[in-house]
N, C-alpha and C positions, 0 to 999 in steps of 0.2 A: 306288335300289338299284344297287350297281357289283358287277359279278363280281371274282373277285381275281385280278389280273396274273399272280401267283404261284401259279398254279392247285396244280403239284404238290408245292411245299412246302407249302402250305394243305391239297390233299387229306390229305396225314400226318398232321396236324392233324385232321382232321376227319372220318376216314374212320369213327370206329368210335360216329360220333356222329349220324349222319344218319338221316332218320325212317323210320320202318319200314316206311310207306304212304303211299298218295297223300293228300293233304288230301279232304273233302269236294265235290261237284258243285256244289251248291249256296252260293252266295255271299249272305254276311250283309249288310244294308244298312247304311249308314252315319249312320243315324236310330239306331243299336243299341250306335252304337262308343262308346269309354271314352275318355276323355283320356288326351293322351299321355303328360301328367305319372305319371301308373301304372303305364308300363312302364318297370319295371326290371329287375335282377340276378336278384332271386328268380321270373322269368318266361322262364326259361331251360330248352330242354328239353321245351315245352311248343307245342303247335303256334294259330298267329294269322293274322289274316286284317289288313295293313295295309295306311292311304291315306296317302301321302306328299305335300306341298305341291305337288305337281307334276302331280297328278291320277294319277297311276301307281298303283295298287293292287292286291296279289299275299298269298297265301299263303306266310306266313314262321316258322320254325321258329328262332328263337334259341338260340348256344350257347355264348356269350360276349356282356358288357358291357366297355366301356373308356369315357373319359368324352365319345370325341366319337361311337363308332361303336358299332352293334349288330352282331357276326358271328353267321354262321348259314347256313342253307339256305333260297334261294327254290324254288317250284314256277315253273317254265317252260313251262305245260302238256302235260311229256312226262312231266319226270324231275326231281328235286329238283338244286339247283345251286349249290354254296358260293356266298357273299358278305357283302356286307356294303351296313348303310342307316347314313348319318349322319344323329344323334339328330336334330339340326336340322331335317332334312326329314320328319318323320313329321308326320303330324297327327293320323290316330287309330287304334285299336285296337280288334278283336273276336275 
């Protein structure tokens, strides 16, 4: 997951798109997740719980596909936070 450099030309972008609430307390385990081949374009909008190759895993809110990057909002444990995960590093999805 990278934040975007470009925070407040990305906020203009993305201000009228960000979730309306917090994600869930409780975290789904990854005996549950879906392959990552599944997430795509039409899973936009819609709120996820992802594990990236790197052991890193967060609640993520996609709002945009391109072909190397997912844009979107992570949860940060406060407050949702523009960025972006490249495709590569996912591994799975709930």
């Amino acid at each position: 997951m990278q934040r975007n450099e470009n925070q407040s030309d990305m906020h203009n972008f993305l201000k009228h798109k960000c979730p309306p609430i917090s994600p869930p307390t409780i975290l789904p385990r990854l005996s549950y997740a879906i392959d990552k081949n599944n997430f795509h374009r039409r899973n936009t909008h819609m709120l996820f719980y992802l594990w990236l190759n790197n052991c890193q895993e967060f609640w993520f809110f996609p709002i945009g596909f391109t072909s190397t990057y997912v844009q979107g909002y992570f949860w940060d444990s406060e407050k949702w936070t523009s960025g972006y995960v490249k495709k590569e590093m996912l591994y799975a999805f709930f």
